[in-house]
C-alpha positions in Angstrom: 0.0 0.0 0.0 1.6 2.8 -1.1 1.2 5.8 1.5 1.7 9.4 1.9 1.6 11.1 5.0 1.7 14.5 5.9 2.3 16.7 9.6 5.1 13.5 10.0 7.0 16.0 12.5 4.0 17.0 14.4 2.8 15.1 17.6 0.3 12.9 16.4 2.6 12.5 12.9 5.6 11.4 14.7 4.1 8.3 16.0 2.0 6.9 13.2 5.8 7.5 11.1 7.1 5.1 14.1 3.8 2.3 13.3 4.1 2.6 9.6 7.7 2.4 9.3 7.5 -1.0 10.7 5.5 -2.4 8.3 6.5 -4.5 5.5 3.6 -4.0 3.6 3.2 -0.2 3.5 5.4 2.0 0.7 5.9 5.3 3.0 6.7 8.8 1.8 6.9 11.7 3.8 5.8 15.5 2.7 7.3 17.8 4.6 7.8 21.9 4.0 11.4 21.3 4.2 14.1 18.2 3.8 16.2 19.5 6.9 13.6 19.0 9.3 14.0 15.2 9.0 17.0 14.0 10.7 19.4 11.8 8.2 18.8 8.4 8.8 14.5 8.9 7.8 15.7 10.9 5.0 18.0 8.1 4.1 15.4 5.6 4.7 11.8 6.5 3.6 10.9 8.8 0.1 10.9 12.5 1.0 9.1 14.6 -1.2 9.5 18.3 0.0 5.7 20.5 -0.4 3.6 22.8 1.0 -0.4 22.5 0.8 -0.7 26.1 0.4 1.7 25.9 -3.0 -0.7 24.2 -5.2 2.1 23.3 -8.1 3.9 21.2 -5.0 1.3 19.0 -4.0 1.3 16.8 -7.3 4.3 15.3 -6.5 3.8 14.1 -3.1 0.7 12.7 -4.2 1.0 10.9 -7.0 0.9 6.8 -7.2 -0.3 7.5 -3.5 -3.2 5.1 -2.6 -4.1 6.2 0.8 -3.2 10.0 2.2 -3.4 11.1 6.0 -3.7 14.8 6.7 -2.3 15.8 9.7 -2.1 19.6 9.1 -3.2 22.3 10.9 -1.7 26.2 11.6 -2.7 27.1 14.5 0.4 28.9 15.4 0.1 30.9 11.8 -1.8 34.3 11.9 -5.4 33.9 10.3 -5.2 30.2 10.7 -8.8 29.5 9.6 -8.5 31.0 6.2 -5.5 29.2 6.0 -6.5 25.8 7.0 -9.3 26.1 4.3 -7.7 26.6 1.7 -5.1 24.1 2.3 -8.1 21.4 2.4 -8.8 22.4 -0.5 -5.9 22.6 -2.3 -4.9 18.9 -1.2 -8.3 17.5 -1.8 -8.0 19.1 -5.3 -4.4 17.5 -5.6 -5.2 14.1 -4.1 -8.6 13.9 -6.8 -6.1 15.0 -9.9 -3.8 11.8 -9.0 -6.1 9.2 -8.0 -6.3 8.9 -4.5 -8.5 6.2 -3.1 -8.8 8.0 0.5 -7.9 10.7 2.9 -7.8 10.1 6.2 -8.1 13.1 8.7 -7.9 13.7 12.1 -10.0 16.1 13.6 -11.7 17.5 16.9 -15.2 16.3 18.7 -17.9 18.9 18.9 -20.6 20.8 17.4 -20.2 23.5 15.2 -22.9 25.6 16.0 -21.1 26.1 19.7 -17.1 25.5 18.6 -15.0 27.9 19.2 -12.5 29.3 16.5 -9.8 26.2 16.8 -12.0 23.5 16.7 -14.5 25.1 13.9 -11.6 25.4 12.0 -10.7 22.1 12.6 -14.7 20.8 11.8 -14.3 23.0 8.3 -11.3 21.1 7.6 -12.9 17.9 7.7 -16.0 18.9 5.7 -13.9 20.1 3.0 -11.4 16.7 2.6 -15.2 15.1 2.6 -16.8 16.9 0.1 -16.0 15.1 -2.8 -16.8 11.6 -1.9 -17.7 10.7 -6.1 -13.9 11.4 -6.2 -12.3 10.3 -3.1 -13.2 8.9 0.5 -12.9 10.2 3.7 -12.5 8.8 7.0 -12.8 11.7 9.2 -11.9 10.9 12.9 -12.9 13.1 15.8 -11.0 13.4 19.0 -11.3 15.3 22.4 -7.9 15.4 24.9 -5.5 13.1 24.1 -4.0 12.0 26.6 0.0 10.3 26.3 3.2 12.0 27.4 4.1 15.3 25.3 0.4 15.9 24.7 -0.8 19.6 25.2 -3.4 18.6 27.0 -2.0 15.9 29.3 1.4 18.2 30.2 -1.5 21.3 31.1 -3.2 18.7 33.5 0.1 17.2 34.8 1.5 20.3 35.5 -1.4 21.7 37.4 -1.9 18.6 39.5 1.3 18.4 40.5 1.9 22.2 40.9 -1.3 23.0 42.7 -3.1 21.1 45.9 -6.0 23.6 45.5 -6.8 25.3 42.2 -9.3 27.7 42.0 -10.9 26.5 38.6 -13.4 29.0 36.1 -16.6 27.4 35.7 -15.5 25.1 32.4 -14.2 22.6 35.2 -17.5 21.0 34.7 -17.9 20.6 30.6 -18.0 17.1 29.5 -15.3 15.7 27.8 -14.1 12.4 26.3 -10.8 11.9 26.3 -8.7 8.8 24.9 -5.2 7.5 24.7 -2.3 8.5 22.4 -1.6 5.0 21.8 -5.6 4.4 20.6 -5.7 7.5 18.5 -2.6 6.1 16.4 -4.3 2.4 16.4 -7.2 3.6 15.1 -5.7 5.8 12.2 -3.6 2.8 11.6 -6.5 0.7 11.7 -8.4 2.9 9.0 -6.0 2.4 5.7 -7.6 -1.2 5.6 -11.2 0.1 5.7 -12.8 -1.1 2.5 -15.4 2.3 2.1 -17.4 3.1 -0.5 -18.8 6.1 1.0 -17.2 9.1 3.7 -17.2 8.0 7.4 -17.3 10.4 10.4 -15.8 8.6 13.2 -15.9 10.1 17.2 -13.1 8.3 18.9 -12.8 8.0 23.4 -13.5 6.2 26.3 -15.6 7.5 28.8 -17.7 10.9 29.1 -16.8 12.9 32.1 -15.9 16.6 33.2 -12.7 18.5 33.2 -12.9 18.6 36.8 -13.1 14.4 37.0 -10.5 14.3 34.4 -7.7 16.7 36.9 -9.1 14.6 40.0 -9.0 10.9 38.3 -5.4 12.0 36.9 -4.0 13.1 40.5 -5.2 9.8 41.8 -2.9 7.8 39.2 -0.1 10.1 40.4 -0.8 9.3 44.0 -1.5 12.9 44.8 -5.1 14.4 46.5 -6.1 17.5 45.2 -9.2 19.8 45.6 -10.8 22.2 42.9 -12.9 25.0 43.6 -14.6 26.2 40.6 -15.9 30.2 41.1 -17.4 32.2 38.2 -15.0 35.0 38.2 -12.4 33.3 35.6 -12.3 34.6 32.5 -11.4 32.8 29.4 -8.4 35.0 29.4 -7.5 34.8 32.7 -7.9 30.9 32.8 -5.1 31.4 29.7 -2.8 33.5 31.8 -2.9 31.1 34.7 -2.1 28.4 32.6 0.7 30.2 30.7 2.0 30.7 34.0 1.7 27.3 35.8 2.5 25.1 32.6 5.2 24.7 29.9 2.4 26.4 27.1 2.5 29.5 25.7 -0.3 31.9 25.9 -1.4 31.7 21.8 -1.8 27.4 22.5 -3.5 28.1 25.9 -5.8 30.9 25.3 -7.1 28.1 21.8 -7.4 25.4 24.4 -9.6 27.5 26.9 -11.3 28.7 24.5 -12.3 25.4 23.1 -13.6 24.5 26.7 -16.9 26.4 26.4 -18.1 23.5 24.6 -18.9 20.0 25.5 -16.8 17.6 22.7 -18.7 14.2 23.5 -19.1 11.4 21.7 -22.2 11.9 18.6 -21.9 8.7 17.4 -20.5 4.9 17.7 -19.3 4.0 14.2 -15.5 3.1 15.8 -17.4 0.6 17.5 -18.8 -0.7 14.5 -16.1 -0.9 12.5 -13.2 -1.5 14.5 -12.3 -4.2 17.1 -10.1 -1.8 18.9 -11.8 -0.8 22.3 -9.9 2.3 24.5 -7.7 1.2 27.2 -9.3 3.8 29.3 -8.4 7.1 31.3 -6.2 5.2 34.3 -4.0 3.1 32.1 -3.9 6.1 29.4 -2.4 8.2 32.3 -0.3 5.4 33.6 1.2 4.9 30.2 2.2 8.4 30.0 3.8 8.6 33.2 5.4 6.2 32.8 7.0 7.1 29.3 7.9 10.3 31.0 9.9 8.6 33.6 11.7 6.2 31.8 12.4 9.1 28.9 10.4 7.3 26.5 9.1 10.1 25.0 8.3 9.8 21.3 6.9 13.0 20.7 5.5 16.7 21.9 2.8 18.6 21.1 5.5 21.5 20.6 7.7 19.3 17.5 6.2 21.2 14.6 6.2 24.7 16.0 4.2 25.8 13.2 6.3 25.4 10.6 8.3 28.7 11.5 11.7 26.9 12.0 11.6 24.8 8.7 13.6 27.0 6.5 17.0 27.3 5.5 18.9 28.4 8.4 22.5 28.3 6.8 21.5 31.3 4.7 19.5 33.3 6.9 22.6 32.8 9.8 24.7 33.9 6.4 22.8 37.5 6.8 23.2 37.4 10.7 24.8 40.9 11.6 25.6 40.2 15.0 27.8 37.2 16.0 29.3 36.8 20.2 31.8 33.8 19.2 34.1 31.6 21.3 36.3 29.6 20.2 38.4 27.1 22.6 40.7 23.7 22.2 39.3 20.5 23.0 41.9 19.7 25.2 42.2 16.0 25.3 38.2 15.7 25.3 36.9 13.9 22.6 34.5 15.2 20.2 32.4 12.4 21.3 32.3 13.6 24.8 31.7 17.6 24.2 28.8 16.4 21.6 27.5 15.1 24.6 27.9 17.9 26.9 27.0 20.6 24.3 23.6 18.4 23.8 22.8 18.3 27.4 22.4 21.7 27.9 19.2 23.2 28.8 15.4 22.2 30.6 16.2 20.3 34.1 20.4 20.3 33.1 20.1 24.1 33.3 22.4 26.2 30.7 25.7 25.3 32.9 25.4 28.9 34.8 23.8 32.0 35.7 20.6 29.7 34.9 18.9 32.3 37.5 19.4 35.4 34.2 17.8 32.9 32.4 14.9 31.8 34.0 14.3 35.7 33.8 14.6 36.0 30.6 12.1 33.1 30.3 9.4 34.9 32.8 9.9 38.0 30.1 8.9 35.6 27.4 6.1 34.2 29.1 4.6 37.9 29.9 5.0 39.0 26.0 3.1 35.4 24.9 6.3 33.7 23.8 7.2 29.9 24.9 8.9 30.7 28.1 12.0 27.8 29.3 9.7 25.6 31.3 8.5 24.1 28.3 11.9 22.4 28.7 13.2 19.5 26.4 11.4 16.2 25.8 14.4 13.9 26.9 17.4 15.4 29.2 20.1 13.3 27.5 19.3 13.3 23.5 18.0 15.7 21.1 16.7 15.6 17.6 15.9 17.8 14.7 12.8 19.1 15.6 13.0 19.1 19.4 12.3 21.9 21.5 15.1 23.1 23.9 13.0 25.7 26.4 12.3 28.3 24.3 14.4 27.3 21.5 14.3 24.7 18.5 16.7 22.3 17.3 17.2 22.6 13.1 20.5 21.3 13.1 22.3 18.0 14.4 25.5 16.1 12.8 27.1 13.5 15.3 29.9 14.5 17.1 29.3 17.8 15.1 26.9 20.5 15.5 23.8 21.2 17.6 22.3 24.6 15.7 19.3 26.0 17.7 17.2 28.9 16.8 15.0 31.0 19.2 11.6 30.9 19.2 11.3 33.3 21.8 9.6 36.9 21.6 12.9 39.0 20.4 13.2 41.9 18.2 14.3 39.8 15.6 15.8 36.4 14.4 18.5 34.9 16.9 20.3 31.0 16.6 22.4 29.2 19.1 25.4 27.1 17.2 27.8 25.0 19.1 30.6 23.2 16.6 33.1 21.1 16.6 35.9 21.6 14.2 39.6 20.8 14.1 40.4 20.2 17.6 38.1 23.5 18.8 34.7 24.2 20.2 33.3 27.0 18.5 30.2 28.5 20.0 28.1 31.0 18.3 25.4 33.1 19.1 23.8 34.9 15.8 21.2 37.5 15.6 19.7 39.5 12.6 18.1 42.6 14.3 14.5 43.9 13.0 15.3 47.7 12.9 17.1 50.0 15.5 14.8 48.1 18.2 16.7 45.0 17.1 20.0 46.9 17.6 19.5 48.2 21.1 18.9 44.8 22.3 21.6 43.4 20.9 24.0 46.5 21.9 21.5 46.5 25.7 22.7 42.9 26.2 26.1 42.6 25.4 27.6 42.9 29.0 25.7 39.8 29.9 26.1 37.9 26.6 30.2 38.5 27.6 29.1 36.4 31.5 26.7 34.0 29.5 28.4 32.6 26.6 31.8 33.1 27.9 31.3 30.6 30.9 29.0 28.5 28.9 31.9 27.2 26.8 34.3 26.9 29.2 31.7 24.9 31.5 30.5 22.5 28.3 34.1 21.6 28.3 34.4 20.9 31.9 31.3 18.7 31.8 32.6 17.0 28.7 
């Protein structure tokens, strides 16, 4: 079966790659926006075709000889996202019809459109335009509410607050009904659908068990072996509710303020139609939670809601870091490390390793973030030991990683302007570099603002990467 799927860097994407990959019966090629954002050894190994949905005269490519096609895309994190999302539909729809595509499958949201909020209508839009050409090609639409696994927006929100928080004073949406379901039963079941012999569209609500927010925080604490109390009061605001979260959890304010708004709504089950054509039944909220604490612990972490970032940090970073007018570099001699040994230390840096000094400057500089709507450092790094392409390092992103090499990060905090991270290794030196390519004169006094404690930062950063090497 000869299979094309798309968002392969995003949360969800990362782990059906993982599924498919091991199957000896499925042909797997990747579209992605840009080649470099798959580490070496999948480029190596699967087909990559490089494509955007919103570039029409891409899409051909990835889709032809393509038999089944999951879409996995959605810009949130881009301005005017529901305009957006539309017409990317409908420019892969168009796409998969001109080369013959049997079916679509699509993962959406639950609820109801005539109550959804902005996110998840765009979401429901989404999925009625992939299924309105059924004469042409099918589509197996399914509909989630929180998914909960390790990395999951949703699940890190409602660890972090039960752990953080004995008593939370909760806003009144403690008490909407929800139905969440497991990571690992969301990927079964779009695994599960490429089989599906259809000869029509099928809507399909996947979860376990209805229940409200407020059962959802309780029942989790209980798995973590932790008694907490909520007491819900009408005085939260949607917006406060996103501040509070910003603040007491690794998300930003744009993700947070989506999901509380989303929360107005009940997103229930409407319908059974996984039970009727699936033998896969929901492990359940418990052993969902268990699962994910326990990938957690043992660093089994496969993927995070923040891989994709929007798409933002999928560009061509060697030329932009080319145009860089600012550089603080240091260069020092290996010593008799290895290479193999400061890789190591170089890749450790950052989330609960700290950055190897003066981690109190910034933890400020990550509050500052936080305030201005940017990702903040406590959204940490998914493993403390390895990094990939893709990964997020507090509040910045990996895009570049050669063995015993180079670790190239670039900010995705709120700055007046475009700033990377580069640690090297290169003929018997460490060379660290900090670039930045300043929007304007605001750009320049930041740079020229910050300069006395880039010289205490970067300067002891080195030297300690070498010491812990």
């Amino acid at each position: 079966m000869r299979i094309l799927l798309t968002g392969a860097d995003g949360y969800i994407g990362r782990r059906l790659k993982r599924v498919l990959m091991s199957q000896r019966d499925v042909s797997l090629r990747l579209m992605v926006r840009n080649r470099a954002s798959l580490s070496s050894d999948i480029r190596s190994d699967i087909e990559v075709v490089q494509a955007d949905v919103l570039k029409k005269e891409t899409l051909d490519a990835a889709l032809e000889g393509i038999d089944v096609a999951y879409y996995l895309i959605h810009g949130l994190a881009r301005p005017n996202y529901q305009e957006l999302d539309r017409q990317s539909a409908q420019n892969f729809l168009d796409a998969a019809i001109r080369n013959g595509v049997k079916s679509i499958i699509y993962l959406g949201g639950l609820g109801e459109k005539s109550s959804a909020s902005e996110h998840l209508l765009s979401r429901i839009e989404t999925g009625e335009i992939l299924s309105s050409r059924p004469d042409a090609v099918r589509c197996v639409w399914f509909r989630a509410g929180v998914i909960i696994g390790s990395g999951s927006a949703s699940f890190e929100i409602i660890r972090n607050l039960v752990q953080k928080l004995p008593i939370m004073i909760t806003p009144r949406w403690v008490k909407s009904r929800i139905t969440p379901i497991g990571v690992d039963d969301v990927i079964g079941y779009l695994d599960d659908a490429k089989t599906l012999s259809l000869s029509h569209n099928e809507m399909i609500d996947i979860g376990s068990e209805a229940m409200s927010y407020g059962e959802l925080m309780l029942r989790t604490a209980s798995v973590m072996g932790l008694h907490r109390w909520l007491i819900p009061v009408p005085l939260l605001t949607p917006k406060l509710s996103s501040y509070w979260l910003t603040l007491f959890t690794p998300v930003p304010y744009s993700v947070a303020s989506s999901l509380i708004e989303g929360l107005k709504s009940e997103v229930v089950m409407t319908n059974n139609r996984a039970e009727v054509l699936f033998e896969r039944r929901p492990i359940g909220l418990e052993a969902s939670v268990a699962k994910a604490i326990e990938e957690i612990r043992t660093h089994q972490i496969i993927s995070r809601w923040s891989d994709s970032g929007g798409g933002v940090w999928e560009v061509d970073h060697a030329r932009d870091i080319a145009d860089a007018v600012f550089t603080d570099r240091r260069i020092l001699p290996l010593g008799d490390k290895s290479a193999e040994s400061v890789f190591k230390s170089f890749c450790a840096i950052g989330g609960s390793n700290g950055w190897f000094g003066y981690d109190w400057l910034w933890k400020v500089r990550g509050g500052i973030d936080k305030l201005l709507g940017g990702a903040g450092i406590n959204r940490g790094r998914r493993d403390s030991e390895t990094l990939r392409i893709g990964d997020s390092l507090d509040f910045w992103k990996v895009v570049d990683l050669v063995e015993n090499e180079r670790l190239l990060l670039y900010a995705q905090m709120k700055l007046p302007g475009s700033a990377w991270l580069e640690f090297k290794i290169h003929q018997g030196t460490l060379i660290q570099s900090a670039y930045f390519y300043p929007d304007g004169v605001s750009g320049r006094l930041y740079w020229y603002i910050l300069i006395p404690l880039h010289h205490l930062i970067f300067a002891n950063m080195a030297k300690k990467i070498l010491e812990r090497a």
